[in-house]
Backbone bond lengths (Angstrom), bond angles and torsions (degrees), N, CA, C in turn:
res aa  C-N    CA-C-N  psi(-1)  N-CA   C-N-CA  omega(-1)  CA-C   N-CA-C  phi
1 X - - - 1.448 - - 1.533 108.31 -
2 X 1.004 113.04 97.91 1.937 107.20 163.41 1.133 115.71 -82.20
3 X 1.278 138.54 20.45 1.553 117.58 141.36 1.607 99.43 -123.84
4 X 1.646 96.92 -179.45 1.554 103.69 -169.25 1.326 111.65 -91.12
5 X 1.461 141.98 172.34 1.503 108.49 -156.46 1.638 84.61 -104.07
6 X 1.138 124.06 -3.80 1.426 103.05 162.33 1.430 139.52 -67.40
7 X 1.831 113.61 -10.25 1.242 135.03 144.59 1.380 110.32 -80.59
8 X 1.057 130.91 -68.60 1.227 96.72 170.54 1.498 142.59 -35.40
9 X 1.636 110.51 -67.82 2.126 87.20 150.58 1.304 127.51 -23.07
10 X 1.352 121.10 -57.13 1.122 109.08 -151.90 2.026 104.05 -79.48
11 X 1.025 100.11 -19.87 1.768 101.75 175.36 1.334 108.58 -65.73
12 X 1.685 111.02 -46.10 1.645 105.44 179.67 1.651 109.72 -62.74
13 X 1.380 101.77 -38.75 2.019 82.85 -159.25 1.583 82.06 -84.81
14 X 1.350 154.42 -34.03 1.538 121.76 -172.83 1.659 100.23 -51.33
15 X 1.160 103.43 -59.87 1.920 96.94 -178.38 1.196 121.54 -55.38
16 X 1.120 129.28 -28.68 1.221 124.82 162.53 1.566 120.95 -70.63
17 X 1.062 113.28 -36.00 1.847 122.00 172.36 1.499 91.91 -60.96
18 X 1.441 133.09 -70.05 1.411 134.74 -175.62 1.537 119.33 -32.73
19 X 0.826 120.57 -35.55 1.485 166.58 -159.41 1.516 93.53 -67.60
20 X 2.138 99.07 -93.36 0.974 137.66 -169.01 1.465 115.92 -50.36
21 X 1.993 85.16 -88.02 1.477 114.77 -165.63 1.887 116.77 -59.02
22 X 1.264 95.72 161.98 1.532 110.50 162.03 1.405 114.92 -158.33
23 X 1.059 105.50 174.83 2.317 104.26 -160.56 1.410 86.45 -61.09
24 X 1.642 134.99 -60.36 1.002 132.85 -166.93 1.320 112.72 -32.72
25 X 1.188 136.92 -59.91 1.304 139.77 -119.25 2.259 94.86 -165.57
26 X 1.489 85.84 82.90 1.866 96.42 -168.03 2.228 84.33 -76.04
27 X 1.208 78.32 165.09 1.686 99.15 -175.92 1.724 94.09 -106.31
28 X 1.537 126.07 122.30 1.635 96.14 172.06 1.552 94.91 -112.21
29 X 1.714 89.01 179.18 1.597 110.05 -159.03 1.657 97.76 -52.75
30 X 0.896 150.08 -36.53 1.740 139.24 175.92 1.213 130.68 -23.94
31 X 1.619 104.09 -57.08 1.526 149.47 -149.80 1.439 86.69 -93.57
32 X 1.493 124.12 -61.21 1.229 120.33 -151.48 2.187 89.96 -77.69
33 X 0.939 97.86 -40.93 1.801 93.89 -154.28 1.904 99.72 -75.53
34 X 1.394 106.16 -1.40 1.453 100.47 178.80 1.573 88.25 -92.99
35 X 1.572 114.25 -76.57 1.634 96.54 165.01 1.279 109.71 6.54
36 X 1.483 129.49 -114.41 0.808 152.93 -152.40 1.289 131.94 -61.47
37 X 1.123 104.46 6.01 1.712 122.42 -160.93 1.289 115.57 8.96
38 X 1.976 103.22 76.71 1.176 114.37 146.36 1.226 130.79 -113.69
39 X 1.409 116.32 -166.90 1.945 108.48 -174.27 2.084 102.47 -77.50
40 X 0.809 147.90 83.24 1.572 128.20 173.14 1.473 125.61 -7.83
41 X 0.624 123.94 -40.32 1.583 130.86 -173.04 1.733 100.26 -96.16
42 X 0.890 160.96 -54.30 1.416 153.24 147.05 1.470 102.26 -26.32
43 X 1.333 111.46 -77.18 2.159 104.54 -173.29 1.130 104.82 -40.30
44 X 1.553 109.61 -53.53 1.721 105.11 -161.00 1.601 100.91 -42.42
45 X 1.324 121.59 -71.60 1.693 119.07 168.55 1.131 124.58 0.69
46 X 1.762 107.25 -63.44 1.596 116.38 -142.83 1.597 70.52 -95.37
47 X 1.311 146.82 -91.35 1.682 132.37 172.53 1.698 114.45 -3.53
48 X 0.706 124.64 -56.47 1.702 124.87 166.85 1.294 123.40 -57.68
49 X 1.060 125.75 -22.50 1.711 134.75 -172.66 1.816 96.07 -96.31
50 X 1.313 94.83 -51.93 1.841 92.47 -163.99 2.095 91.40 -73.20
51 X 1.442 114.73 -32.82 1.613 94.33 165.22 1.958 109.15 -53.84
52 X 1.153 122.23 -58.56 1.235 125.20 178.47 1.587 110.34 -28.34
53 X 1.177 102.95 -43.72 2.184 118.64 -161.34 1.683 98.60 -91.00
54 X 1.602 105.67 -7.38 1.562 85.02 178.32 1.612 125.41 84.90
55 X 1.790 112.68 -8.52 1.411 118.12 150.11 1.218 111.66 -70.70
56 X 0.853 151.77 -66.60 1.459 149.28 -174.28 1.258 116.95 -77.85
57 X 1.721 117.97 -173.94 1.614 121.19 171.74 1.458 73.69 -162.10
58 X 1.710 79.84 163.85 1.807 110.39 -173.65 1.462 112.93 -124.29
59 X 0.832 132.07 143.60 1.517 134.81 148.45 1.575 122.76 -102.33
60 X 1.409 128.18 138.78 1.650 122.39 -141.13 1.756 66.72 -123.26
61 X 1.802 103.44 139.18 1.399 105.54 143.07 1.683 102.07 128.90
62 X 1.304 131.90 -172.03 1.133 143.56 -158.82 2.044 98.61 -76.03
63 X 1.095 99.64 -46.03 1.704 102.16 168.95 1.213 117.94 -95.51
64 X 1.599 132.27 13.46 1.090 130.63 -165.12 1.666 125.27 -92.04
65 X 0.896 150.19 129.91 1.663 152.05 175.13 1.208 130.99 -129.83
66 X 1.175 123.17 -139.38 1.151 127.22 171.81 1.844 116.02 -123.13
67 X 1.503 118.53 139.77 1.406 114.60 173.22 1.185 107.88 -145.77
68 X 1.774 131.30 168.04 1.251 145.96 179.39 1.692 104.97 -123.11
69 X 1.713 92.46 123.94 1.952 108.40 -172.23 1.096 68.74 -81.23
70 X 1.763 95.38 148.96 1.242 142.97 150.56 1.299 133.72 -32.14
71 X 1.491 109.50 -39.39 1.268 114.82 162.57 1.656 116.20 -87.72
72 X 1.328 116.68 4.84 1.244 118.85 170.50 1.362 130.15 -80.41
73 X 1.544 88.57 -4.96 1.641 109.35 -166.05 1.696 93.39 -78.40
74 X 1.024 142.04 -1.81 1.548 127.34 -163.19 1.835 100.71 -99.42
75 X 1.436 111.99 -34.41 1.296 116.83 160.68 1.263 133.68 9.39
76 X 1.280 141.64 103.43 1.299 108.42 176.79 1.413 114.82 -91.66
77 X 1.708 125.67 -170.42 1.122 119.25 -150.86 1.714 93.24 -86.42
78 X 1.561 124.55 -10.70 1.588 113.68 -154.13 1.024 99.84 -88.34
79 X 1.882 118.46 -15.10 1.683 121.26 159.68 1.269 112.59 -31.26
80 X 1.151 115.48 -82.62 1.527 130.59 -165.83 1.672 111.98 -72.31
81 X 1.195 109.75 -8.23 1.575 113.10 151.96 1.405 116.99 -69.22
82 X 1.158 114.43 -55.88 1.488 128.96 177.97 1.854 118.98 -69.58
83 X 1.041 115.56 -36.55 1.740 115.87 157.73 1.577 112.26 -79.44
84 X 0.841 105.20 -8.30 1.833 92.89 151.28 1.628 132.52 -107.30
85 X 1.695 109.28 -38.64 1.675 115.49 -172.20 1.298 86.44 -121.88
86 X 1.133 148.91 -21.63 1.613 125.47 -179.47 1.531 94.29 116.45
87 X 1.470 93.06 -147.00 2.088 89.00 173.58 1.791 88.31 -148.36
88 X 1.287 112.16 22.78 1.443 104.23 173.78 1.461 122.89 -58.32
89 X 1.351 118.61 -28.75 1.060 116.06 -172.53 1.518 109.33 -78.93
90 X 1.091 137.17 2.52 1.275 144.77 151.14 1.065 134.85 -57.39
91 X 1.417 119.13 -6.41 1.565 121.06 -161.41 1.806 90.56 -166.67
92 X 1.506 104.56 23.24 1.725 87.15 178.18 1.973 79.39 -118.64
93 X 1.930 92.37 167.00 1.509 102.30 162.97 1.150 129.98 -65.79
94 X 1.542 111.48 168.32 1.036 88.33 -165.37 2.085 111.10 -112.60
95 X 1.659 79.30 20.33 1.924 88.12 170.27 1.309 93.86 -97.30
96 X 1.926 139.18 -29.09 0.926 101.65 -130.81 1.452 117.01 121.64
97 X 0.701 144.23 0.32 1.755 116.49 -143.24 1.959 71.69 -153.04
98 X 1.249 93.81 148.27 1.642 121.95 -159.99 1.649 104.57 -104.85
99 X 1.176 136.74 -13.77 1.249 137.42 161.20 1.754 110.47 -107.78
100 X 1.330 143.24 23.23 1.223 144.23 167.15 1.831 95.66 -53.16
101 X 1.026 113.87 138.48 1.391 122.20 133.90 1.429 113.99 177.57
102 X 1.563 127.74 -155.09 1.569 118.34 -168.15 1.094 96.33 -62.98
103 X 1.445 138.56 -52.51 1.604 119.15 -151.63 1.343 112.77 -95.50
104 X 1.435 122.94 -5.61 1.852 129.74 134.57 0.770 144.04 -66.07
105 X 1.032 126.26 -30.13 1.792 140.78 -143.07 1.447 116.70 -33.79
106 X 1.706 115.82 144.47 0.816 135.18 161.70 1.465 128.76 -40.24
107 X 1.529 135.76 -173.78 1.440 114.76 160.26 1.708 108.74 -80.82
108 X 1.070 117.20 -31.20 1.560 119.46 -174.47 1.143 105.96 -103.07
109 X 1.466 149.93 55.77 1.116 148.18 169.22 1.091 109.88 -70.43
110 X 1.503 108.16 -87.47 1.555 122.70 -173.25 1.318 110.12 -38.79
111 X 1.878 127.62 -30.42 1.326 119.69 -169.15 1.362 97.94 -71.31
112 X 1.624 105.61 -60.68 1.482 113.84 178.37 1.224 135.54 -43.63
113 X 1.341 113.24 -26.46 1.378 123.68 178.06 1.336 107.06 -73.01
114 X 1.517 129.60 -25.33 1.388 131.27 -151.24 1.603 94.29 -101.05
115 X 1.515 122.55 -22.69 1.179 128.73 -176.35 1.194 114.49 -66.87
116 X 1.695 108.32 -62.01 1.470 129.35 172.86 1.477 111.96 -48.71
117 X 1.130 108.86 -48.40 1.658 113.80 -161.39 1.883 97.05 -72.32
118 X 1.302 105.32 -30.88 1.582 114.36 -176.61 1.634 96.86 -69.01
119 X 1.120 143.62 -67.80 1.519 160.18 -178.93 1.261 83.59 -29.61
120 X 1.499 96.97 -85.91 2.318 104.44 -169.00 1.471 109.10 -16.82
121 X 1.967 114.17 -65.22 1.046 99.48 -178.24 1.069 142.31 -68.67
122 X 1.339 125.24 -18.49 1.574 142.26 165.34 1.692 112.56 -49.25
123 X 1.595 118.35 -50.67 1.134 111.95 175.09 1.188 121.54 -65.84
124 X 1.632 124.28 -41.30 1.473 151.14 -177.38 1.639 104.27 -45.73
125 X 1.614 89.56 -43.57 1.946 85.74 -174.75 1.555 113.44 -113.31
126 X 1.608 125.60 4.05 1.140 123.94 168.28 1.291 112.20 -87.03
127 X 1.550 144.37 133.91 1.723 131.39 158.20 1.437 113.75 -110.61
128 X 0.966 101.25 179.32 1.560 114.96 -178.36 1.528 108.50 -48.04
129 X 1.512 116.10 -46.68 1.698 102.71 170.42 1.213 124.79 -92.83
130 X 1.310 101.75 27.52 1.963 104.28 157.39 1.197 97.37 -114.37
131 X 1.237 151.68 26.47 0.924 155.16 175.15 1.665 117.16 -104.69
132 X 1.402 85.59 -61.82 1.892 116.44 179.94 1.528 100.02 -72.93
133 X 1.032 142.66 -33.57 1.197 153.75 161.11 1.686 96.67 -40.48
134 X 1.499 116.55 -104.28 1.289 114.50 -177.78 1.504 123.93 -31.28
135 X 1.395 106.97 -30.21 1.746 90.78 172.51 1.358 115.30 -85.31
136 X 1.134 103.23 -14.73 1.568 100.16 -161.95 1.918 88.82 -71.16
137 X 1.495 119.96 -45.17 1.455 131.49 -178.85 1.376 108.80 -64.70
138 X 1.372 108.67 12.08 1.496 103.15 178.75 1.599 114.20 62.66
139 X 1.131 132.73 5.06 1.667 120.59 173.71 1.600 115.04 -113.12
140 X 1.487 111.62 35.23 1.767 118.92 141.38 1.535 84.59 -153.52
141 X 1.655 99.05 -153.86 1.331 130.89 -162.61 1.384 117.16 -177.67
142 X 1.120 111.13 149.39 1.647 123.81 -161.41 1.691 94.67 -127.64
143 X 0.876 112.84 -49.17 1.802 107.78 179.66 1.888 112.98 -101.13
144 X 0.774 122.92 -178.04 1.447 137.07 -158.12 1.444 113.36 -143.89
């Protein structure tokens, strides 16, 4: 797994909120983590932090959940990589080892580097409505 699964949650339920939700009508953590078959009490977290970061919004109360503004939709995905794990994993080795770099390198650097650096850009230039787009066209999927 190269990301942590707390980015990972949090990539599925924004796409899935994108998906889903609208201001009208918030999705709350229940709905979404059975969807999704996650634990409830873990999402709720990773849903609470990205409200904190300003990807998301909340509604408090008996109808209240979680949703993604409209203008949030332009986002790209390394946002919500980065308001959850940071972007360290972008620039660390990939054994491990705390002195890797060009004029050290590891045995798998150069491969690793080409992997990572490939990922970065994929998130960097995909957002939430290239995302929501393809499902909505039916050529991926967010639920199962």
């Amino acid at each position: 797994m190269i990301l942590s699964r707390s980015a990972t949650y949090g990539l599925r339920a924004v796409l899935y909120l994108a998906v889903h939700s609208n201001t009208d009508e918030p999705y709350g953590v229940k709905a979404i983590a059975k969807d999704l078959s996650f634990p409830e009490p873990f999402l709720g977290k990773v849903l609470q932090n990205m409200v904190r970061k300003g990807i998301l919004s909340s509604v408090k109360g008996p109808r209240g959940g979680f949703y993604i503004e409209k203008s949030n939709l332009n986002i790209p995905l390394i946002k919500i990589v980065e308001a959850i794990d940071g972007l360290e994993f972008f620039s660390s080795c990939g054994l491990g080892l705390h002195e890797c770099n060009d004029e050290k390198p590891c045995p798998i650097h150069k491969e690793y580097g080409a992997l990572r650096d490939g990922f970065f850009k994929l998130l960097s230039e995909k957002t939430i409505t290239d995302i929501k787009l393809d499902i909505d066209a039916g050529k991926s999927f967010i639920v199962v």
